[in-house]
Backbone as a ProteinNet text record, in pm:
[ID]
protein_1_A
[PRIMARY]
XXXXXXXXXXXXXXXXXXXXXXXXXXXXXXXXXXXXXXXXXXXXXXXXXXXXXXXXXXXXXXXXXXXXXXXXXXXXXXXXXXXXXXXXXXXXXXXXXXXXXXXXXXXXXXXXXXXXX
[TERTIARY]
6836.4	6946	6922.9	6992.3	6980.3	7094.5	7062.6	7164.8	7122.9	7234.8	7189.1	7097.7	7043.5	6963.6	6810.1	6820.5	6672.6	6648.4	6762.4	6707.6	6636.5	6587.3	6492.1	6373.9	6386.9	6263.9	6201.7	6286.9	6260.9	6232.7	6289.1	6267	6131.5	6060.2	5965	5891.4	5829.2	5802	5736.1	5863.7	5869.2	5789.2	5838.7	5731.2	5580.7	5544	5395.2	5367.7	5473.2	5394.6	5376.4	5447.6	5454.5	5366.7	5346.3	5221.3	5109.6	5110.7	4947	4918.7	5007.8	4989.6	4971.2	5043.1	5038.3	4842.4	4849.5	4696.3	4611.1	4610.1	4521.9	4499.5	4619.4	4599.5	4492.1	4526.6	4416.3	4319.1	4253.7	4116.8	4016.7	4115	4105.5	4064.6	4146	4119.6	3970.8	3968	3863.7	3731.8	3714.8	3611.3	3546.7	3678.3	3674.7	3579.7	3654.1	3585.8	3439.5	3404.1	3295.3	3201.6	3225.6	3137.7	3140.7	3223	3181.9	3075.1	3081.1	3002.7	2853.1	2840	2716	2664.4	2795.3	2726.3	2696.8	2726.8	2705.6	2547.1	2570.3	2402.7	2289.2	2350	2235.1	2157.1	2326	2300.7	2192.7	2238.1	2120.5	2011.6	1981	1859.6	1751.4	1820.6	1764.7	1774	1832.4	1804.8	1663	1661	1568.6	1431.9	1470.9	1318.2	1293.4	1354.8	1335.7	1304.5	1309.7	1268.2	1113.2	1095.5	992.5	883.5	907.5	836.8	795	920.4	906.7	747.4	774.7	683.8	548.9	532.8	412.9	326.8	428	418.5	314.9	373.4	378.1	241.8	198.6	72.9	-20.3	-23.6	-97.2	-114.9	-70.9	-95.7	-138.1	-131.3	-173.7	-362.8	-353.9	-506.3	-538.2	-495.6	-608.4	-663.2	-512.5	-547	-689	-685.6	-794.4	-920.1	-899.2	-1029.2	-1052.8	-949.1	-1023.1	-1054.9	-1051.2	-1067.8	-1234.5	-1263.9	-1385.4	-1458.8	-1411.6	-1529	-1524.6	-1497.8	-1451.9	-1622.7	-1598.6	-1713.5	-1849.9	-1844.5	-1972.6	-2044.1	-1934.6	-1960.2	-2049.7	-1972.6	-1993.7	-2149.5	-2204	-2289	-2388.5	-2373.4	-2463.1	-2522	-2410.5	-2469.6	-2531.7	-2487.2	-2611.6	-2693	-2745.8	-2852.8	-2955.1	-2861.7	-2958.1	-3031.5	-2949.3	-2950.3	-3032.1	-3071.7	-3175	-3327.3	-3287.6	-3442.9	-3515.6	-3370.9	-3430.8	-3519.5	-3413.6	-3508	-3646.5	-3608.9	-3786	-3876.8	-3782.2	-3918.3	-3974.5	-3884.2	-3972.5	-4059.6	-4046.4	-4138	-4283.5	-4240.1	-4377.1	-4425	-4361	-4435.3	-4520	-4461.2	-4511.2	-4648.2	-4584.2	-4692.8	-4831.9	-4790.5	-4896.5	-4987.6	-4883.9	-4964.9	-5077.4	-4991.4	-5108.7	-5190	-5226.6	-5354.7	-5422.1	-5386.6	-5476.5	-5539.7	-5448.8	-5488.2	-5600.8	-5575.8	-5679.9	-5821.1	-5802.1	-5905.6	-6015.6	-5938.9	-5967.7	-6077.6	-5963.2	-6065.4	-6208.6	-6173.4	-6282.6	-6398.3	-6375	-6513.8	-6582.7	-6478.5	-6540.5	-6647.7	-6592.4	-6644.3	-6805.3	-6792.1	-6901.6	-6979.6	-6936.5	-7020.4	-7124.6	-7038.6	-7101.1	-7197.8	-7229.7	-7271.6	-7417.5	-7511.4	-7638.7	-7707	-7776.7	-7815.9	-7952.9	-8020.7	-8067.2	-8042.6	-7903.9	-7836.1	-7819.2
2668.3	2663.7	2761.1	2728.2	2789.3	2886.5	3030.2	3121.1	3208	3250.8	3383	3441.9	3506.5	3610.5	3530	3415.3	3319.9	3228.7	3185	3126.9	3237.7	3331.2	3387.5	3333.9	3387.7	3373.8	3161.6	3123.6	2955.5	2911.9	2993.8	2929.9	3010.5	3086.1	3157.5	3084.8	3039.6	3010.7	2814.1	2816	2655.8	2682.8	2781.8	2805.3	2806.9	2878.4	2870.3	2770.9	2654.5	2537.5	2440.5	2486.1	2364.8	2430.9	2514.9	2607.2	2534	2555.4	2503.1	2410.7	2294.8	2156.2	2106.8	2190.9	2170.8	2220.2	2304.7	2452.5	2289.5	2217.6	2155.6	2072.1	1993.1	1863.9	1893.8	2040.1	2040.2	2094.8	2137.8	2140.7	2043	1945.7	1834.8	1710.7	1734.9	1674.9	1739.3	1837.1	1922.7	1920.2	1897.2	1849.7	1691	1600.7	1474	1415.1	1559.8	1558.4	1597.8	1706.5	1733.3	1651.2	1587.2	1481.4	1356.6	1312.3	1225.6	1260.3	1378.6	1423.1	1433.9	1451.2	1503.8	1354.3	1235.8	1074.8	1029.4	1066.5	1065.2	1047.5	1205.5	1242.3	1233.3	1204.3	1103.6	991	917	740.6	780	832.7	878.3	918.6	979.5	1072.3	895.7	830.5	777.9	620.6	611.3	488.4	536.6	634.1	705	726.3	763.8	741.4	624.3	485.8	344.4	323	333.4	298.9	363.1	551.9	555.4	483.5	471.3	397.6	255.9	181.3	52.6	83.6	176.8	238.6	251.5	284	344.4	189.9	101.7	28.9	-88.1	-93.2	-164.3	-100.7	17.7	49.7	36.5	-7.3	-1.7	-189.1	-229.7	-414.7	-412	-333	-368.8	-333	-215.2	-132.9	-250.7	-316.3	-420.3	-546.2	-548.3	-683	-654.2	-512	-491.3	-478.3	-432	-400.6	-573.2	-643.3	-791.9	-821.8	-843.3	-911.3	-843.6	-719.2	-612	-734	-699.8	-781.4	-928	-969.9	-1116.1	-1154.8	-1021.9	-1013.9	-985.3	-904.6	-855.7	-981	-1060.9	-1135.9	-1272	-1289.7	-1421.9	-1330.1	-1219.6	-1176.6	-1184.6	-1152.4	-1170.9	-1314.6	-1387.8	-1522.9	-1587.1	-1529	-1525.1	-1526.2	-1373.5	-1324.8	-1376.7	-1490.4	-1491.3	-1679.5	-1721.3	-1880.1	-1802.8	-1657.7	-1701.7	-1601.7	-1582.7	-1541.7	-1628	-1730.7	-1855.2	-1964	-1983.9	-2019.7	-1938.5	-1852	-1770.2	-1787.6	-1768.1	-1795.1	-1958.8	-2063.4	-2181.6	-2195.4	-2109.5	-2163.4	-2071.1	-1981.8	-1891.5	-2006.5	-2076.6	-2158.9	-2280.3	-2310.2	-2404.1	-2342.3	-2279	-2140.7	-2190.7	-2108.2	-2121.6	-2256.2	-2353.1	-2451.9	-2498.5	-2492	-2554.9	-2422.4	-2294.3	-2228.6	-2275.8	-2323.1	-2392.3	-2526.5	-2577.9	-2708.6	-2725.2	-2629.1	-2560.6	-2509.2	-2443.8	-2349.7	-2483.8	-2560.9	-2682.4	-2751.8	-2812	-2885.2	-2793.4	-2695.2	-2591.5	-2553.2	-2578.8	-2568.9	-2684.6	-2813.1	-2962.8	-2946.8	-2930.1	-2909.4	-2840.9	-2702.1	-2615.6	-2675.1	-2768.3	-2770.7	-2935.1	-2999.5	-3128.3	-3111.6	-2992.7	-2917.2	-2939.3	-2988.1	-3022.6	-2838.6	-2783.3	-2669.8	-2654.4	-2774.2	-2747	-2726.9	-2791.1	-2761.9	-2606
-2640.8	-2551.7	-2437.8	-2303.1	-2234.3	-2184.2	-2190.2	-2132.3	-2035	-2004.5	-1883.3	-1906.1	-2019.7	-2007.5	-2010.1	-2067.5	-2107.5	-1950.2	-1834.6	-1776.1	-1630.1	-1626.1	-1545.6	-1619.5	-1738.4	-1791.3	-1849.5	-1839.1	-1789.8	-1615.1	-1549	-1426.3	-1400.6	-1448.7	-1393.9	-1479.4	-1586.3	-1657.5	-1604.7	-1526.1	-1511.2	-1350.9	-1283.7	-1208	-1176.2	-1308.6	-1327.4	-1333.2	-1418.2	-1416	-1276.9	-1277.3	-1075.8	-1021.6	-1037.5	-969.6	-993.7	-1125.9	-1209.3	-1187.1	-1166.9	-1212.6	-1037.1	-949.2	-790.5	-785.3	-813.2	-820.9	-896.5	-983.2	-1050.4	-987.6	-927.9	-884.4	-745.3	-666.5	-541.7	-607.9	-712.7	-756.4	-776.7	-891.6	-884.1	-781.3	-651.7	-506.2	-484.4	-416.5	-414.8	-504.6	-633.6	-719.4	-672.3	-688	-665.2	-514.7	-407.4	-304.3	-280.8	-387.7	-401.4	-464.6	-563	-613.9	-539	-400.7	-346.5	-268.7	-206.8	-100.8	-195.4	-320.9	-392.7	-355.7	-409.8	-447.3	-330.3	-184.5	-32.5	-48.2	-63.5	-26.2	-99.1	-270.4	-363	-238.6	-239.9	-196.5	-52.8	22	141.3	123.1	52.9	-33.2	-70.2	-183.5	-224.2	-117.5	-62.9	49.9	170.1	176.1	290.2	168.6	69.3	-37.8	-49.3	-76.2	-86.6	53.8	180.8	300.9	276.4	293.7	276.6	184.4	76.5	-50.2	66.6	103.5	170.9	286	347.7	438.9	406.6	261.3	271.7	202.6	115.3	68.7	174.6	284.6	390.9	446.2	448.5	508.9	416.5	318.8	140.1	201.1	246.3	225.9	302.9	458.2	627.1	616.4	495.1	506	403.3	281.4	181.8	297.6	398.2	450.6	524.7	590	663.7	590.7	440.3	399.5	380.3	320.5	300.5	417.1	499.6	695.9	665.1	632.3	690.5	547.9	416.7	339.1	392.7	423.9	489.2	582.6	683.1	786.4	738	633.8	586.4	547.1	464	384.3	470.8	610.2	659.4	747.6	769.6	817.4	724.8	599.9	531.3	484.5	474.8	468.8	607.9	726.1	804.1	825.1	772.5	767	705	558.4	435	515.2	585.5	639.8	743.6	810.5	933	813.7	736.1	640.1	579.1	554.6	487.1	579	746.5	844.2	875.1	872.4	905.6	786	694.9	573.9	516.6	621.7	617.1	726.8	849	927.4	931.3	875.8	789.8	688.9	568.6	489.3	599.2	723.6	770	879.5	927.9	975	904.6	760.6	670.8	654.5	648.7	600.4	705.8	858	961.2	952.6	977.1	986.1	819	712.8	624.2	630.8	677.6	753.1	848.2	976.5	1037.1	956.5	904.9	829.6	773	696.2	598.9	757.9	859.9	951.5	1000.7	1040.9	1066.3	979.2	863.7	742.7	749.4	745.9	767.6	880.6	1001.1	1121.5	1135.5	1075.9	1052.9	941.5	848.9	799.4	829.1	924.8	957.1	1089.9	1085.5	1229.4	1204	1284.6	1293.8	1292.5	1196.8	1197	1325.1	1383.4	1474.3	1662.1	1632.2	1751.7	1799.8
[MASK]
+++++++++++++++++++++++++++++++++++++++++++++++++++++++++++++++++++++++++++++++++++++++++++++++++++++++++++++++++++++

């Protein structure tokens, strides 16, 4: 029950609490506010790491494309190379064959040769 001498000590009492509960609710605000601002700057943090990642990602495919383009070239040079060795090395076999051919008429020759001439 409430009497004279108990309600100071209820209204002070009831004070603290409007206090506390006023005092909690802006901590509360204030926390709430703080963990948006933390989840702010996660979400930024990690959108600007997924761009970079995107970034580097993107220079990782631009350099394979180039290294494939570079083996690409080697590749079509070397089969070049191997189609003009292969041309040179038939006209060396043919080379060959006429100075044997030659050689062959030239023994005939020398040897159908009148030794008193």
């Amino acid at each position: 029950m409430v009497n004279k001498d108990n309600a100071p000590m209820l209204l002070g009492m009831a004070a603290i609490v409007v206090t506390l509960g006023i005092g909690t609710c802006s901590t509360n605000a204030r926390i709430d506010d703080g963990f948006t601002n933390v989840d702010r700057r996660f979400n930024e943090t990690n959108r600007r790491m997924d761009d970079g990642f995107a970034n580097v990602h993107r220079r990782i495919d631009d350099t394979n494309q180039r290294i494939d383009d570079t083996n690409r070239r080697i590749d079509d040079t070397n089969q070049r190379m191997n189609d003009g060795f292969t041309s040179v090395n038939q006209r060396i076999d043919e080379v060959q064959s006429d100075v044997r051919e030659i050689r062959t008429m030239l023994f005939e020759i020398l040897k159908n040769l009148n030794p008193a001439n």
